[in-house]
C-alpha positions in Angstrom: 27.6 -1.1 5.5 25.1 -0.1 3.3 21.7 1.6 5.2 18.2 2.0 4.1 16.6 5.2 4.3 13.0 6.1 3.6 12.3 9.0 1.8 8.8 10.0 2.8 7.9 13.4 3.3 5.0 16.0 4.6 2.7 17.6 2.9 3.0 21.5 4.1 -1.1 21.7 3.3 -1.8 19.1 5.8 -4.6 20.8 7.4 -5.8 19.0 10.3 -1.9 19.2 12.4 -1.4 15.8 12.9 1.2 13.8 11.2 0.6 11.6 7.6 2.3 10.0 5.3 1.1 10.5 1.8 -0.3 7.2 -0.1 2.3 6.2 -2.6 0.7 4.7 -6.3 -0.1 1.2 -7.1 2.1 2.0 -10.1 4.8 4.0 -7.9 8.6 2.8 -8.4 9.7 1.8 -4.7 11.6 4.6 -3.1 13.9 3.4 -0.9 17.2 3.8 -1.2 20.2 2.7 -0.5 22.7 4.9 1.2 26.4 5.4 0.8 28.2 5.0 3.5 30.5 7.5 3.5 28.2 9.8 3.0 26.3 8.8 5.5 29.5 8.9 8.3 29.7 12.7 7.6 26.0 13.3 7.6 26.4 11.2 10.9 29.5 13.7 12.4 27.7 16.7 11.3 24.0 16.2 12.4 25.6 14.8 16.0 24.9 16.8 18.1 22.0 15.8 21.2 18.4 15.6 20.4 16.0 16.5 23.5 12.6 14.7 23.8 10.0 17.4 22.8 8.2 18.7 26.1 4.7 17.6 23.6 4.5 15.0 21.4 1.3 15.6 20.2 -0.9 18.3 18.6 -4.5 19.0 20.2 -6.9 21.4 19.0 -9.0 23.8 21.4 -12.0 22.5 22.6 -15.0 24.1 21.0 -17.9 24.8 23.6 -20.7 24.1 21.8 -23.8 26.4 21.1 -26.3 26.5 23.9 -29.3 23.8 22.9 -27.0 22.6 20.1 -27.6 18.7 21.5 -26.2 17.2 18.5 -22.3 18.4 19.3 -23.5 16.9 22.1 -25.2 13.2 21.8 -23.6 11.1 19.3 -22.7 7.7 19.3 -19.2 8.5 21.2 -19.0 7.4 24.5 -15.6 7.3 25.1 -12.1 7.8 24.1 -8.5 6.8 25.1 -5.2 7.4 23.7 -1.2 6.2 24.2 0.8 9.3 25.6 2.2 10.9 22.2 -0.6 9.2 20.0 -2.8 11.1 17.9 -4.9 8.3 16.9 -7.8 7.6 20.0 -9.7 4.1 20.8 -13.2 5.7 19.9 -15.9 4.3 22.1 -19.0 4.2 20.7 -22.5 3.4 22.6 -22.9 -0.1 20.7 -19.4 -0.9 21.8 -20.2 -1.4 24.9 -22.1 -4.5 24.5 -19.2 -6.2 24.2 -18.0 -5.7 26.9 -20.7 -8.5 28.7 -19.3 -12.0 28.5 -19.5 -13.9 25.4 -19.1 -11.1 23.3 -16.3 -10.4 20.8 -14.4 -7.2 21.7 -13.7 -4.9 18.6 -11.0 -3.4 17.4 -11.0 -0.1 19.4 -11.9 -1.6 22.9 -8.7 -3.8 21.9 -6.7 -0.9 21.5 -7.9 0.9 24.7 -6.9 -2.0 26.7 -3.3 -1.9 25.0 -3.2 1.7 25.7 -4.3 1.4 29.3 -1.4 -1.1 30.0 1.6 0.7 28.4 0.5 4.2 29.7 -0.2 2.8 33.4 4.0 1.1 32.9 5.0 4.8 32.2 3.1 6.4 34.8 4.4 3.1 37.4 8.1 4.1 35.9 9.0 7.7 35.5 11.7 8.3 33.0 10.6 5.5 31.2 9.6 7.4 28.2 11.6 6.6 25.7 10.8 2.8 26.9 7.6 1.5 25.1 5.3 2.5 22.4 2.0 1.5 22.2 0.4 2.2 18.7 -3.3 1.0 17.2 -4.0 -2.0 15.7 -4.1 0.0 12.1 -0.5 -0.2 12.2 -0.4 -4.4 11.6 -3.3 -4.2 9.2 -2.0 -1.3 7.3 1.4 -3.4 6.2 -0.3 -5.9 4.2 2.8 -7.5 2.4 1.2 -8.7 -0.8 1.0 -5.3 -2.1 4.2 -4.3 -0.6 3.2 -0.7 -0.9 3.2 2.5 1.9 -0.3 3.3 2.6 -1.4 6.2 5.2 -0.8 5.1 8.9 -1.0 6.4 12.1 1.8 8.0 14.0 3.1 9.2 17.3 3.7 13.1 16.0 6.6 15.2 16.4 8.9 12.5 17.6 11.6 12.2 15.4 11.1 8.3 14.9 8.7 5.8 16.4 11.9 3.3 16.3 13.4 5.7 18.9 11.6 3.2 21.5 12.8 0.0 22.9 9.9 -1.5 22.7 7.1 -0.9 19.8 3.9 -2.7 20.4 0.6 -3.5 19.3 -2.6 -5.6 18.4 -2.3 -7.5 15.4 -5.8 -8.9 13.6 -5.8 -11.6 10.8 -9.6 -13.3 9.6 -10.8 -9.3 10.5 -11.9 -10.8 14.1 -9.1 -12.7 15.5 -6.1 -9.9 17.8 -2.8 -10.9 18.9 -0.2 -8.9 20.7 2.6 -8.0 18.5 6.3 -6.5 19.9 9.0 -5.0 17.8 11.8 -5.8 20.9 14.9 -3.0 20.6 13.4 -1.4 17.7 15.9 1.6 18.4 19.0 -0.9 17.6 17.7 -0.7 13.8 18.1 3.3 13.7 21.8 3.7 12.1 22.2 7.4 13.4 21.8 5.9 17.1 23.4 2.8 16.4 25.5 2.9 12.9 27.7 -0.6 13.9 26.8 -2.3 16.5 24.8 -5.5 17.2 21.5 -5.2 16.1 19.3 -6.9 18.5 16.0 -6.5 16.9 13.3 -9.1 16.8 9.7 -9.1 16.1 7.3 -11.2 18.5 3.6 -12.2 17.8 2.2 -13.7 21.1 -0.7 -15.5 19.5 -3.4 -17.0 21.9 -5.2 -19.4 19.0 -1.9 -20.9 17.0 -4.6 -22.6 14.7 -5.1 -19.2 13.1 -2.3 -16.6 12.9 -0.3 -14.6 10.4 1.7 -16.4 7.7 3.6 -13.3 6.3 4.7 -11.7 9.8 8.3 -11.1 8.7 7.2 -9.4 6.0 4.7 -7.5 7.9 7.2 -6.7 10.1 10.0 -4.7 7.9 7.3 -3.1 6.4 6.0 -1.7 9.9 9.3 -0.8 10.3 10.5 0.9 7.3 7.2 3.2 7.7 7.7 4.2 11.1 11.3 4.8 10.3 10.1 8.0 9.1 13.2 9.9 7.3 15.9 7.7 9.5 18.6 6.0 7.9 17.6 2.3 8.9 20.3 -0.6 9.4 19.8 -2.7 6.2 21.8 -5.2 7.5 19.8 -5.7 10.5 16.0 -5.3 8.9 17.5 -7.7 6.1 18.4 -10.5 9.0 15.1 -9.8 11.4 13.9 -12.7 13.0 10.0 -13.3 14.2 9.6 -15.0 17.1 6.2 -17.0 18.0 6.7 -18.1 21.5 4.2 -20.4 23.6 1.9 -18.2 25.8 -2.0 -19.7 27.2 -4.3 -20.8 24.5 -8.0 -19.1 24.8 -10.5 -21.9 25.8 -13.2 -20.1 23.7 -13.6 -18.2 20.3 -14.5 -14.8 21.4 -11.8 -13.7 24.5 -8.8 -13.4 22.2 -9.4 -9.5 22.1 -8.4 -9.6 25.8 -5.1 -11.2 25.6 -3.1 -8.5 23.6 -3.3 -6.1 26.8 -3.6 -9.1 29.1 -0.2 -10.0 27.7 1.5 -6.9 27.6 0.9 -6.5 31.3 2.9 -9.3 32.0 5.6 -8.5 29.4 6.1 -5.2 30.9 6.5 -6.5 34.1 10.5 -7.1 32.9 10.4 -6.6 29.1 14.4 -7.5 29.2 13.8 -10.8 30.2 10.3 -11.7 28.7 12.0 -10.9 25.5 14.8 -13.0 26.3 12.5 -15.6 27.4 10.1 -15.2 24.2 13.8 -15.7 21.9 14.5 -19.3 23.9 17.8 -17.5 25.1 16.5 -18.1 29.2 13.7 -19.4 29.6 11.2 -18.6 32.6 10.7 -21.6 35.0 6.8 -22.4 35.3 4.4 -23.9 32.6 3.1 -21.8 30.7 -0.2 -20.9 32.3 2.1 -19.3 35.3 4.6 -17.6 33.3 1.9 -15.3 31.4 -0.7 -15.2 34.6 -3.3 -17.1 32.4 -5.5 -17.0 35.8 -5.3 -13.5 35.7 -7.0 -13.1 32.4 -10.2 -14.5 33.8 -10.9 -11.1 35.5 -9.7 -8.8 32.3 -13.0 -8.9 30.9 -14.4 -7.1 34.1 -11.5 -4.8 34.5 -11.8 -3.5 31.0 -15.0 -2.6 31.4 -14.5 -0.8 34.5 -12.2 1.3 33.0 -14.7 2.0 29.7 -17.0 2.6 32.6 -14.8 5.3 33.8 -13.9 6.9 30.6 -17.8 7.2 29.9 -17.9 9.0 33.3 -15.2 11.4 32.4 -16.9 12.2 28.8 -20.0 12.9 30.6 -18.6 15.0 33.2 -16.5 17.1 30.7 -19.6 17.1 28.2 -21.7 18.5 31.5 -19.2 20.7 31.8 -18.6 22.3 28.6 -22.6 22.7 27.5 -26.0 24.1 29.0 -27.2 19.9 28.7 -28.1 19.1 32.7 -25.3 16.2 33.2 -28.6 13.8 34.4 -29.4 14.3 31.0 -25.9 13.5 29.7 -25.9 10.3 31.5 -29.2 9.0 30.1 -27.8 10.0 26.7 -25.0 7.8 26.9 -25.6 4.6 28.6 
C-alpha cells in the first residue's frame, strides 16, 4: 500500500521559536512522494517505540515589562487575546472589534476564532485526558489551502507536536466571499497517519456544517487533502485513504439573517462536542439523531451566543488590563479608559 509522505522541513534560522513551513515556488515541482512500502515497514519496526505527549506544546517568550512612562508598549489597539491550548497563533482583539460584538454587526475573523477556541478548550478543561481528542486551529488554515494553486503556502501550527493529525478531531472556521464562516471538522484525522495506523480502516471524513447552503465552498474536497497533507508535517500519510476522502455537508439551522453566521462555527461545535462519536455518525447519515433539525443543533441556543461571546471578550479585556496594570507604572483606571 503505497503512502504519501510530505517532505517539508524547518528552517534552523527561524528566529521568532514558533513553528513554519517555508513557502514553496509558484514554479516549484510538487514534492510529495510516494513511499515504498517495504521501506516504510522497517522504518515502521525501527522508529516503534512509544511517543509521550510533550509536557509543552508551545513556545512563549518572557514578558518584557515595559519602561516606566513608555505608554505606547502600553495603549495600542489590542484589547484582547485568546488562544487553543498548544496554538501559537492568538484571536487578536483589537478596540474596533468590539463593535461587532452589538447586534447586527458582522463578527470578523478573529472574534470567530476566539469563540472556536473558547469551545474546544472549555471540552478539554470539562474532560481531562481528553487531549489528544480535538484540535481547534484559526480560520487561516481553510483559507490558506486554496486549491486552484494547489501550492504549500505558510500556515499556522500547533508547535512541537509531532503531527496535528495526531487528533481525532481537527476543526475550524472556514470563510468563502471573505465574510461568510462555517464550521469545518476533519472527523478521525489520526486514522490517515500510516505510522499509527499502517492497514486498517481509514475512517476519515471531512465535514463543513454550513449555516447559509446558498453560499458555500465548491472545492472542499480539495481543500481538504490539502489541509491535510500540510498539517501532516513529515508523517507518512495513508494515500489510499486521503485518495478516497469523502466531504460531508450535513443539514444543521439555516441563519435567518446575513450577518450571524460568524456565530455558528463555535455555536456548532458546542453541540458537536457534546458526543463527537455520534454527531459524526449522525453528520455521515450512518444514525441519524431523532428531532428536526432546529433541536438536534440547539438552534434556540444560538440566540444567546451573540451575548455570551461578548461576555467573554469582556472578560479577556479585563484580564489584559489587569495584567497590563500589573506589569507597568500606568494607574489601571487609566488602563481601562484606554481600552474600552
Amino acid at each position: 500500500m503505497p503512502l504519501l509522505k510530505s517532505t517539508q522541513t524547518r528552517d534552523p534560522d527561524d528566529s521568532d521559536g514558533l513553528e513554519h513551513v517555508p513557502t514553496r515556488s509558484e514554479d516549484e515541482a510538487e514534492s510529495d512522494i510516494l513511499v515504498d512500502p517495504d521501506e516504510a515497514a522497517g522504518q515502521e519496526e525501527a522508529e516503534n517505540r512509544p511517543r509521550l505527549a510533550p509536557q509543552r506544546t508551545y513556545n512563549t517568550k518572557v514578558l518584557e515589562r515595559p519602561m516606566p512612562g513608555e505608554k505606547g508598549s502600553v495603549f495600542g489597539e489590542l484589547v484582547a487575546t485568546h488562544r487553543f491550548y498548544g496554538s501559537v497563533t492568538p484571536a487578536s482583539i483589537d478596540r474596533n472589534a468590539l463593535k461587532r460584538l452589538e447586534p447586527g454587526k458582522w463578527l470578523n475573523v478573529d472574534l470567530v476564532n476566539f469563540y472556536v477556541f473558547e469551545v474546544a478548550n472549555s471540552y478539554i478543561e470539562q474532560h481531562p485526558g481528553s487531549g489528544r481528542l480535538v484540535c481547534a486551529l484559526p480560520e487561516s488554515i481553510w483559507s490558506c489551502s486554496d486549491s486552484s494553486r494547489g501550492k504549500y503556502t505558510p500556515r499556522p501550527r500547533c508547535d512541537n507536536m509531532e503531527s496535528v493529525l495526531d487528533f481525532k478531531f481537527v476543526t475550524f472556521a472556514g470563510n468563502c466571499t471573505n465574510s461568510h464562516y462555517y464550521l469545518c471538522v476533519i472527523a478521525y484525522a489520526s486514522d490517515l497517519l500510516a505510522d499509527r495506523n499502517p492497514s486498517g480502516e481509514v475512517r476519515t471524513v471531512g465535514l463543513v456544517l454550513n449555516s447559509l447552503k446558498s453560499i458555500g465552498p465548491t472545492d472542499a474536497t480539495d481543500r481538504f487533502r490539502n489541509v491535510i497533507l500540510r498539517l501532516g508535517k513529515q508523517r507518512p500519510i495513508r494515500k489510499d485513504g486521503l485518495d478516497k476522502l469523502k466531504v460531508y455537508h450535513p443539514r444543521v439551522p439555516q441563519q435567518s439573517n446575513s450577518f450571524d453566521c460568524g456565530l455558528y462555527p463555535g455555536h456548532l461545535l458546542s453541540i458537536f462536542l457534546s458526543d463527537p462519536e455520534r454527531y459524526t455518525r449522525h453528520c455521515t447519515g450512518k444514525e441519524a439523531i431523532t428531532g428536526d433539525v432546529d433541536a438536534v443543533w440547539d438552534h434556540e441556543g444560538l440566540m444567546s451566543a451573540r451575548e455570551r461571546l461578548r461576555e467573554l471578550v469582556m472578560m479577556a479585556v479585563e484580564l489584559r488590563a489587569a495584567s497590563l496594570q500589573f506589569n507597568t507604572d500606568f494607574p489601571q483606571a487609566e488602563i481601562r479608559k484606554s481600552t474600552y
